[in-house]
C-alpha positions in Angstrom: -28.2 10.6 27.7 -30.8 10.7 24.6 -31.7 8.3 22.3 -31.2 9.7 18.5 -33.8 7.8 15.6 -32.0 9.2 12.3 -33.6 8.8 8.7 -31.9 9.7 5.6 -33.9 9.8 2.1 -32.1 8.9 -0.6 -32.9 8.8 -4.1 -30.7 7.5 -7.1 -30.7 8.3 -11.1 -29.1 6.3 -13.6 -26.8 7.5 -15.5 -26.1 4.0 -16.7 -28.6 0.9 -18.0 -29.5 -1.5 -14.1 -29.0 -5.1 -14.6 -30.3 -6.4 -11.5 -31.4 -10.3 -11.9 -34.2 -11.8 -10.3 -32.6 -14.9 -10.9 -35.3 -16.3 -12.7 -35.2 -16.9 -16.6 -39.0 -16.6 -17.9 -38.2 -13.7 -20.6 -34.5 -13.7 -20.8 -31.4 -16.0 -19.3 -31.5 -13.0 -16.3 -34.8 -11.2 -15.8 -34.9 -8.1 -14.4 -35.6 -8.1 -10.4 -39.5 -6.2 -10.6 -42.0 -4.9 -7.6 -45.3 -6.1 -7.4 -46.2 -3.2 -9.8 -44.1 -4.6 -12.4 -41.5 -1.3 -11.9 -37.4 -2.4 -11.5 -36.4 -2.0 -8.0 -33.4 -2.3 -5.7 -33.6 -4.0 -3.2 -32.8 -2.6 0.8 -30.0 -5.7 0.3 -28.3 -4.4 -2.0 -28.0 -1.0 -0.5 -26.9 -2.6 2.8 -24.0 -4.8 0.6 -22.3 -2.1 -1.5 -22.2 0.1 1.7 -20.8 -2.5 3.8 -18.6 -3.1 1.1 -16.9 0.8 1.3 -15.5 0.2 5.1 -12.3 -1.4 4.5 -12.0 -1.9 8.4 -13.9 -5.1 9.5 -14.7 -3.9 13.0 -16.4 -1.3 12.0 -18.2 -3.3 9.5 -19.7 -6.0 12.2 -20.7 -2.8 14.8 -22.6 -0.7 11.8 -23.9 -3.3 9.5 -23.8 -6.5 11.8 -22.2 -9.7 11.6 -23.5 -13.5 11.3 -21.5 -16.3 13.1 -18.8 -17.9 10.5 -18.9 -21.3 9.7 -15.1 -22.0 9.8 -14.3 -19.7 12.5 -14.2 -19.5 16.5 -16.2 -16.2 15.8 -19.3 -17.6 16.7 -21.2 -14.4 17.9 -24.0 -12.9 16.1 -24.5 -9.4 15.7 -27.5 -7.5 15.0 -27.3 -4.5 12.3 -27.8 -1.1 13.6 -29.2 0.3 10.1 -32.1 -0.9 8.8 -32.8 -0.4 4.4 -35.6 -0.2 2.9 -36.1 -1.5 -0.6 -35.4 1.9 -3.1 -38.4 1.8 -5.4 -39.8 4.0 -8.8 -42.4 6.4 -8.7 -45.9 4.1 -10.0 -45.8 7.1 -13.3 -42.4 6.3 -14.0 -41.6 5.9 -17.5 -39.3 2.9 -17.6 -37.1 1.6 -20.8 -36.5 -2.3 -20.7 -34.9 -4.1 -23.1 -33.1 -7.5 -23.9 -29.7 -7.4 -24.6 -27.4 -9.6 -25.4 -24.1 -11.7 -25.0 -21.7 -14.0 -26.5 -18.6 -16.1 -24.3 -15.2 -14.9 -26.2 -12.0 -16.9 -26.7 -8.6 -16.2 -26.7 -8.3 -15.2 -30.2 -11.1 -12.8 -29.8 -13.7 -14.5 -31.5 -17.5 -15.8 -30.3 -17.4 -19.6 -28.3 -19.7 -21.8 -29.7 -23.0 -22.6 -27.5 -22.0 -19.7 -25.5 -24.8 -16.8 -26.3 -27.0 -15.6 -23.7 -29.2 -12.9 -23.3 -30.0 -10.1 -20.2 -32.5 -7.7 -19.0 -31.9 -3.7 -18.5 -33.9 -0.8 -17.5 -33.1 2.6 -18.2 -35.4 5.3 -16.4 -34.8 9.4 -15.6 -36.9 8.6 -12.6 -35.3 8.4 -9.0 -35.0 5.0 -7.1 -36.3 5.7 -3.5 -35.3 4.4 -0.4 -35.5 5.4 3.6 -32.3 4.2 5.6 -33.0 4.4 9.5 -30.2 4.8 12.1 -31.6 4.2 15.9 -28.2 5.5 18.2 -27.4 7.0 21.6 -26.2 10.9 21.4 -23.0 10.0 22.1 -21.9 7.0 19.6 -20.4 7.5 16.6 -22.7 5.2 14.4 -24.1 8.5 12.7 -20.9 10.0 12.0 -19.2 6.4 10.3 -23.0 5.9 8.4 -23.0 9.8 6.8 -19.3 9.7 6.1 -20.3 6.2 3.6 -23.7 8.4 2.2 -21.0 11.5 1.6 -19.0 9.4 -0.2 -21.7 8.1 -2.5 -23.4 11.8 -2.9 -20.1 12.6 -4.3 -18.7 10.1 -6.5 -22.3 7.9 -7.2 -22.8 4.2 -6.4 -22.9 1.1 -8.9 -26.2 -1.5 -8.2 -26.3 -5.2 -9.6 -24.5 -6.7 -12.2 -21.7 -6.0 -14.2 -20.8 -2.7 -13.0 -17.1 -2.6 -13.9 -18.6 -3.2 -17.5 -20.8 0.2 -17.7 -24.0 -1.5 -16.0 -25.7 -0.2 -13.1 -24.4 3.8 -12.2 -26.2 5.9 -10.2 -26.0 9.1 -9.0 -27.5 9.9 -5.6 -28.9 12.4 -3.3 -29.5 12.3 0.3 -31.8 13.7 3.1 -31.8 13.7 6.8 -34.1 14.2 9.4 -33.5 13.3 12.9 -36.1 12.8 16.5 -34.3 13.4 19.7 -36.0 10.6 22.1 -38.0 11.4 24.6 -38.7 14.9 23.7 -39.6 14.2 19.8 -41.6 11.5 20.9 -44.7 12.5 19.4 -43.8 14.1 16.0 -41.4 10.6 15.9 -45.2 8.7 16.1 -46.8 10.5 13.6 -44.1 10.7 10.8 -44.5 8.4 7.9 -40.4 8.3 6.1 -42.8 7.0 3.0 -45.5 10.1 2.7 -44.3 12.7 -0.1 -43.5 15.2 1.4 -41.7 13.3 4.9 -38.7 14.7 4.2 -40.0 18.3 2.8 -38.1 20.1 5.8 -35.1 18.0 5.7 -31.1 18.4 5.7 -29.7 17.8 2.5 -26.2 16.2 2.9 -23.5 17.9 1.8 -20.5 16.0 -0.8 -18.1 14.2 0.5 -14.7 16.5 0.4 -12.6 13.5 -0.4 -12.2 11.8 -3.9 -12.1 8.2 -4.0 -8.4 6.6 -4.8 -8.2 5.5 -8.0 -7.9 7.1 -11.8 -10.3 8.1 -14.0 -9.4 8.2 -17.9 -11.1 9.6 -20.5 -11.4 10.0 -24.0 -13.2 12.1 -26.7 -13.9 9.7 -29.9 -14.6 10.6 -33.4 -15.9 7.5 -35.2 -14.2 6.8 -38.5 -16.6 5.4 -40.9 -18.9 2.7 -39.8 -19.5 0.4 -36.5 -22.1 -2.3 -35.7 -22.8 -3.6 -31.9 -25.7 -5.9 -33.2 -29.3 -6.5 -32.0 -31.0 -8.6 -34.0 -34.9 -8.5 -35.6 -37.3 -11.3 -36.6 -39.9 -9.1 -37.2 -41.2 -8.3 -40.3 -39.9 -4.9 -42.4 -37.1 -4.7 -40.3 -33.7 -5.1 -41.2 -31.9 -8.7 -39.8 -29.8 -6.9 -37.6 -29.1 -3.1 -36.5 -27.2 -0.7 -33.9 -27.9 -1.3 -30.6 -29.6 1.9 -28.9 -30.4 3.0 -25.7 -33.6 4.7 -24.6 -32.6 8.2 -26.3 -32.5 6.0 -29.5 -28.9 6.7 -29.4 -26.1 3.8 -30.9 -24.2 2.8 -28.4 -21.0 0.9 -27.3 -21.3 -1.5 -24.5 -18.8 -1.5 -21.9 -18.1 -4.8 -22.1 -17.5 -4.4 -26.1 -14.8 -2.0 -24.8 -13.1 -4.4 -22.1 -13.6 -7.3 -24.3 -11.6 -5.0 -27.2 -8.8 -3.9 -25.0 -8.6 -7.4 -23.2 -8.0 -9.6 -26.2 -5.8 -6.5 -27.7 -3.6 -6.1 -24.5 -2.8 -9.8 -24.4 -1.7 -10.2 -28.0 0.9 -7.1 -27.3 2.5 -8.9 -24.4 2.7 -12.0 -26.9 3.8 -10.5 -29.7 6.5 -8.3 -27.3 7.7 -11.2 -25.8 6.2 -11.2 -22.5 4.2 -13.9 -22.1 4.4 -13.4 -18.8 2.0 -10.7 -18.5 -0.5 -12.2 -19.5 -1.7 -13.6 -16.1 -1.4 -9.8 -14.7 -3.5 -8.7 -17.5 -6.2 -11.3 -16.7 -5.9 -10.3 -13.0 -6.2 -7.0 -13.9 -9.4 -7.5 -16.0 -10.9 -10.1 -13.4 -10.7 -13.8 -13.5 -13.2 -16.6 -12.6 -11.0 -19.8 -11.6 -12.9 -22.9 -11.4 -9.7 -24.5 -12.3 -6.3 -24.3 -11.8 -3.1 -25.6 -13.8 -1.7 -27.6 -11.5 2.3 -27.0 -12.3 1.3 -23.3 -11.2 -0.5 -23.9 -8.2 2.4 -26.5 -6.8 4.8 -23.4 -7.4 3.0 -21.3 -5.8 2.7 -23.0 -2.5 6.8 -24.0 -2.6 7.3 -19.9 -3.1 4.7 -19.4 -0.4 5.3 -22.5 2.6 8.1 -24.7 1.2 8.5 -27.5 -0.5 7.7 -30.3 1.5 4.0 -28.3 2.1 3.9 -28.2 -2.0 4.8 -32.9 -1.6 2.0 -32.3 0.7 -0.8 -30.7 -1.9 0.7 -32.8 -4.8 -0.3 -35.9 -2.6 -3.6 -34.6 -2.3 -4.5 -33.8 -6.3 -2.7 -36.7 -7.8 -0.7 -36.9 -11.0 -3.2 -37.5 -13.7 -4.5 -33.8 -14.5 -2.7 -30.5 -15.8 -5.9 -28.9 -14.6 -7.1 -29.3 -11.2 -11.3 -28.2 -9.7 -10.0 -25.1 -7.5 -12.9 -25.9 -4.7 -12.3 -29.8 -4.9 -8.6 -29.2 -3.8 -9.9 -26.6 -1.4 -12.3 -29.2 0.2 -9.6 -32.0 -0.1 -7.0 -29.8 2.2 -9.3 -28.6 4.8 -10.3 -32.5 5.1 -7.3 -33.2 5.9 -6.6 -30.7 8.6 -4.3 -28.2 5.9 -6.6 -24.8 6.9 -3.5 -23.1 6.2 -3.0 -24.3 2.8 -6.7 -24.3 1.6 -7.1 -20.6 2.5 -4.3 -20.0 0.7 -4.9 -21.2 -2.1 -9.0 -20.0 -2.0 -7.0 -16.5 -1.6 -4.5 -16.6 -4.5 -6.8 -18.1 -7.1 -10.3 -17.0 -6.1 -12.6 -15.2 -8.2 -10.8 -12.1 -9.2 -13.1 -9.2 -9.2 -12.2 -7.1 -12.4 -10.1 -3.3 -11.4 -10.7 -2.0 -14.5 -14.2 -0.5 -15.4 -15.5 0.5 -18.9 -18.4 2.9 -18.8 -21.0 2.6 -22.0 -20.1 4.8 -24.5 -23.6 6.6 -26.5 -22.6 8.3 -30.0 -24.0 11.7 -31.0 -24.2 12.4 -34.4 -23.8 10.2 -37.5 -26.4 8.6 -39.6 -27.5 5.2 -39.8 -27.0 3.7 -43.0 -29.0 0.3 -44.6 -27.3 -2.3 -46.8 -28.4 -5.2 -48.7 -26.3 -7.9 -49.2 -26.3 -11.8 -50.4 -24.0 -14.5 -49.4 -22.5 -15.6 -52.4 -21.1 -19.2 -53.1 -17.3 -19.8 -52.6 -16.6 -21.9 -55.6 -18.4 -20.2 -58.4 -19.3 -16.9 -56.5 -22.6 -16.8 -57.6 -25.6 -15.3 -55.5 -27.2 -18.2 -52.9 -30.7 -19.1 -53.0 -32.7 -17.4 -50.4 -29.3 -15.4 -49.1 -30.5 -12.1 -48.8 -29.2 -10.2 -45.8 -30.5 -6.7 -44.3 -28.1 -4.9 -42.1 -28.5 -1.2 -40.6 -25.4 0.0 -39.4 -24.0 3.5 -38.2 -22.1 5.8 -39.9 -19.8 8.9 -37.7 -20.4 10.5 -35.0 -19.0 10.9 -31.6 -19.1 10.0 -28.3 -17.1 9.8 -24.6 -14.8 6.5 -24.0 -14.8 6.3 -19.9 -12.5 3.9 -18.1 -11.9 3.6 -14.5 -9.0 1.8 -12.4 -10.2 1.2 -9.1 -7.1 2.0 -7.2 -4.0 4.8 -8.3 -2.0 4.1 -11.3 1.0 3.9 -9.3 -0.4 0.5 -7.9 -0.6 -1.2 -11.2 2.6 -3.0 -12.8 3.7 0.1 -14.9 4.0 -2.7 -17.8 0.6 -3.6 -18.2 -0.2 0.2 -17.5 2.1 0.6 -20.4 0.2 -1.9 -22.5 -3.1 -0.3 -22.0 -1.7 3.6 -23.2 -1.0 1.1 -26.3 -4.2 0.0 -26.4 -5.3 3.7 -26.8 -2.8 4.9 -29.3 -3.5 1.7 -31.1 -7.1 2.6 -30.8 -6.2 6.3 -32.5 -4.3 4.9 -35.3 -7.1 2.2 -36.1 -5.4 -1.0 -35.2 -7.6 -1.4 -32.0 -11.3 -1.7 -33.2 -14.6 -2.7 -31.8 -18.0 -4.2 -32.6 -19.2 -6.2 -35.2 -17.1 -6.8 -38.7 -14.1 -5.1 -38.1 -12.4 -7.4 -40.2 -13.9 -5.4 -43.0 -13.4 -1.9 -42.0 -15.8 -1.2 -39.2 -15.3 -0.1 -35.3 -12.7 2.6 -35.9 -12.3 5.7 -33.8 -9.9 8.6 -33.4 -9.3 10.1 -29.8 -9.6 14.3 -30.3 -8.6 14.9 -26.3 -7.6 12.3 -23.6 -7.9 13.0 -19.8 -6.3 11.6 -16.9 -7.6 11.9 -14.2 -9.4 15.3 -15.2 -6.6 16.6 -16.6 -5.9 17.3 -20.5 -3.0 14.7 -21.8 -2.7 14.3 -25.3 0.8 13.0 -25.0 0.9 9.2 -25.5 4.6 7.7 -25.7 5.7 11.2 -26.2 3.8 11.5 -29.6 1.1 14.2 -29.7 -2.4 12.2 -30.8 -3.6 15.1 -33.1 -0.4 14.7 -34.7 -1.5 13.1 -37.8 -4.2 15.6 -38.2 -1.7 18.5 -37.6 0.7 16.6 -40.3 -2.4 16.3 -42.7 -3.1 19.7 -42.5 0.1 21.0 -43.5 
């Protein structure tokens, strides 16, 4: 039987701005993870994570990618990865865009929490991300076949890196080479290969796409902005105006992705309310993602009596008191595995984790329009004159047009076909100019009007039975 040494080249463009913290806040709240060149990078980490992260079978996940021993487990046994990453790194001429962007903490009724602003790094490049994965495996195992089925998989439907990916960050598309050495025969061409040299991979196998789609659905919609709309970045320097579109390194405006989910988030909610269902409100939050450091503690004492009984639900009541509507999720997590309740503290870690968002919004970049320059003064509430040293600069942009993208990460049919339901209203509601986005919509700005919608690449113009273009056909009459 042979031994196999496998290496695939892969190489990723964005087709989205990489937020990727170093964890380190010198320049911004979240700098931007940089080589020793001072180029972004990705590091051979977090290749190894989002791939593990595809196998939904956890077997195969400790034989390809490894296990460590668990803490609160009787799985004690270690287990060595069989693939080893490299780090995926830019070309030294690589022409790299970074920029500051930022961010503001929104409450319920969809305006800006005090003391909550923070700012991020991005990079936007054309130039692929490199790295070398390498696969040593006998002839007859199936570790190659399990890793290409993941790289397949990523050649055909592209992989997301760092933060804030279900909010437009951190989309790559990706292409992948192999080249394999048959042990002992390959021996010495196996010695003298360098995976790093430029032209290693020269004579390779280029990987074919994967034939399967991955579940989920895949909405999008053409926009036509009506009038004006501001995401802000604001200036200090001198000549420029105090605030102006934000743009991305083609100098096009652009709509985040989390402007988008924060739009339809705070939107979706106040139809539930104003419907009367208040009650799905939590599955709208679930749906968007939730981080619970707290818990209300009449919900969580229901929940266990629905899921043990009641005397389990005495139990946890005894442990978190009757002072607090609000209970510290991990303090009650500690507090029942003290006291021997493993059951009962996974449970609850489970049902009120931190809920990883299923709904993506891609950045949207406008085409066309102009950007228009106004000069204004704050003027005095009581006698409406002009204040003193008042005088504001704002650049905003006019028209244009540009792709809306959302993604659901699993098939419609597995969403609550109510909160579905609220998000087509979100849509038509963002046709007829009652949803709206960015900056001073109170006054007009952030309005859009979808000319084609597609589901999951197919042409659906139907919302609620009502043709979108119908006011335009009406108008034209």
């Amino acid at each position: 039987m042979n031994n196999i040494i496998t290496y695939y080249c892969c190489q990723f463009l964005q087709t989205a701005p990489l937020r990727l913290s170093s964890g380190m806040n010198g320049t911004s709240d979240s700098d931007l993870m940089l080589d020793g060149r001072g180029l972004p990078m990705i590091p051979g980490t977090s290749i190894a994570g989002v791939m593990r992260s595809m196998l939904e079978n956890n077997e195969l996940k400790r034989r390809l990618f490894g296990a460590a021993p668990k803490q609160r487990s009787s799985d004690l046994e270690e287990i060595e990865s069989r693939v080893i990453f490299s780090d995926a790194l830019l070309p030294s001429d690589a022409e790299v865009h970074i920029t500051t962007r930022y961010g503001v903490g929104i409450g319920e009724n969809g305006t800006a929490q005090p003391t909550a602003k923070f700012d991020f790094m991005v990079a936007e490049t054309s130039a692929p991300y490199t790295a070398v994965i390498e696969l040593p495996h006998a002839e007859d195992d199936d570790f190659e076949s399990l890793l290409e089925a993941l790289l397949k998989d990523i050649t055909s439907n592209g992989i997301s890196f760092g933060g804030r990916i279900t909010r437009g960050y951190g989309r790559m598309n990706c292409t992948v080479l192999k080249r394999s050495f048959t042990m002992p025969a390959d021996a010495q061409s196996w010695l003298a290969f360098d995976p790093f040299a430029p032209e290693a991979f020269s004579s390779a196998i280029k990987l074919e796409n994967s034939e399967r789609e991955r579940a989920g659905c895949v909405i999008r919609a053409k926009l036509d902005m009506k009038g004006s709309f501001i995401v802000r970045v604001y200036s200090t320097e001198v000549g420029d105006a105090d605030f102006a579109p934000l743009e991305n390194s083609e100098h096009k405006p652009i709509i985040p992705g989390t402007s988008w989910s924060g739009s339809f988030r705070h939107h979706m909610i106040t139809l539930a309310k104003e419907t009367g269902k208040p009650e799905l409100v939590h599955k709208i939050e679930r749906l968007f993602g939730v981080p619970m450091s707290t818990i209300d503690r009449t919900k969580l004492l229901k929940y266990i009596e629905g899921k043990f009984d009641r005397a389990r639900a005495n139990t946890l009541e005894s442990l978190i008191g009757h002072q607090e509507d609000l209970v510290d999720r991990n303090k009650v997590i500690k507090r029942a595995r003290d006291e021997g309740e493993k059951p009962l503290a996974d449970s609850i870690e489970n049902e009120f984790g931190i809920i990883r968002s299923h709904i993506s919004f891609m950045e949207t970049a406008v085409d066309g329009g102009s950007a228009v320059t106004n000069v204004r003064v704050a003027l005095d509430r009581f006698t409406m004159a002009p204040k003193k040293s008042a005088l504001l600069t704002s650049t905003v942009w006019n028209g244009g047009s540009g792709d809306l993208e959302i993604r659901l990460d699993k098939p419609l049919e597995c969403f609550e076909p109510e909160v579905i339901s609220l998000l087509y209203a979100s849509l038509f509601d963002l046709h007829n100019g009652i949803l709206t986005f960015g900056g001073s919509s109170s006054i007009g700005y952030g309005r859009a009007e979808i000319k084609m919608l597609e589901i999951n690449g197919q042409e659906n113009n139907k919302l609620f039975g009502v043709e979108l273009n119908e006011k335009e056909a009406n108008g034209n009459e």
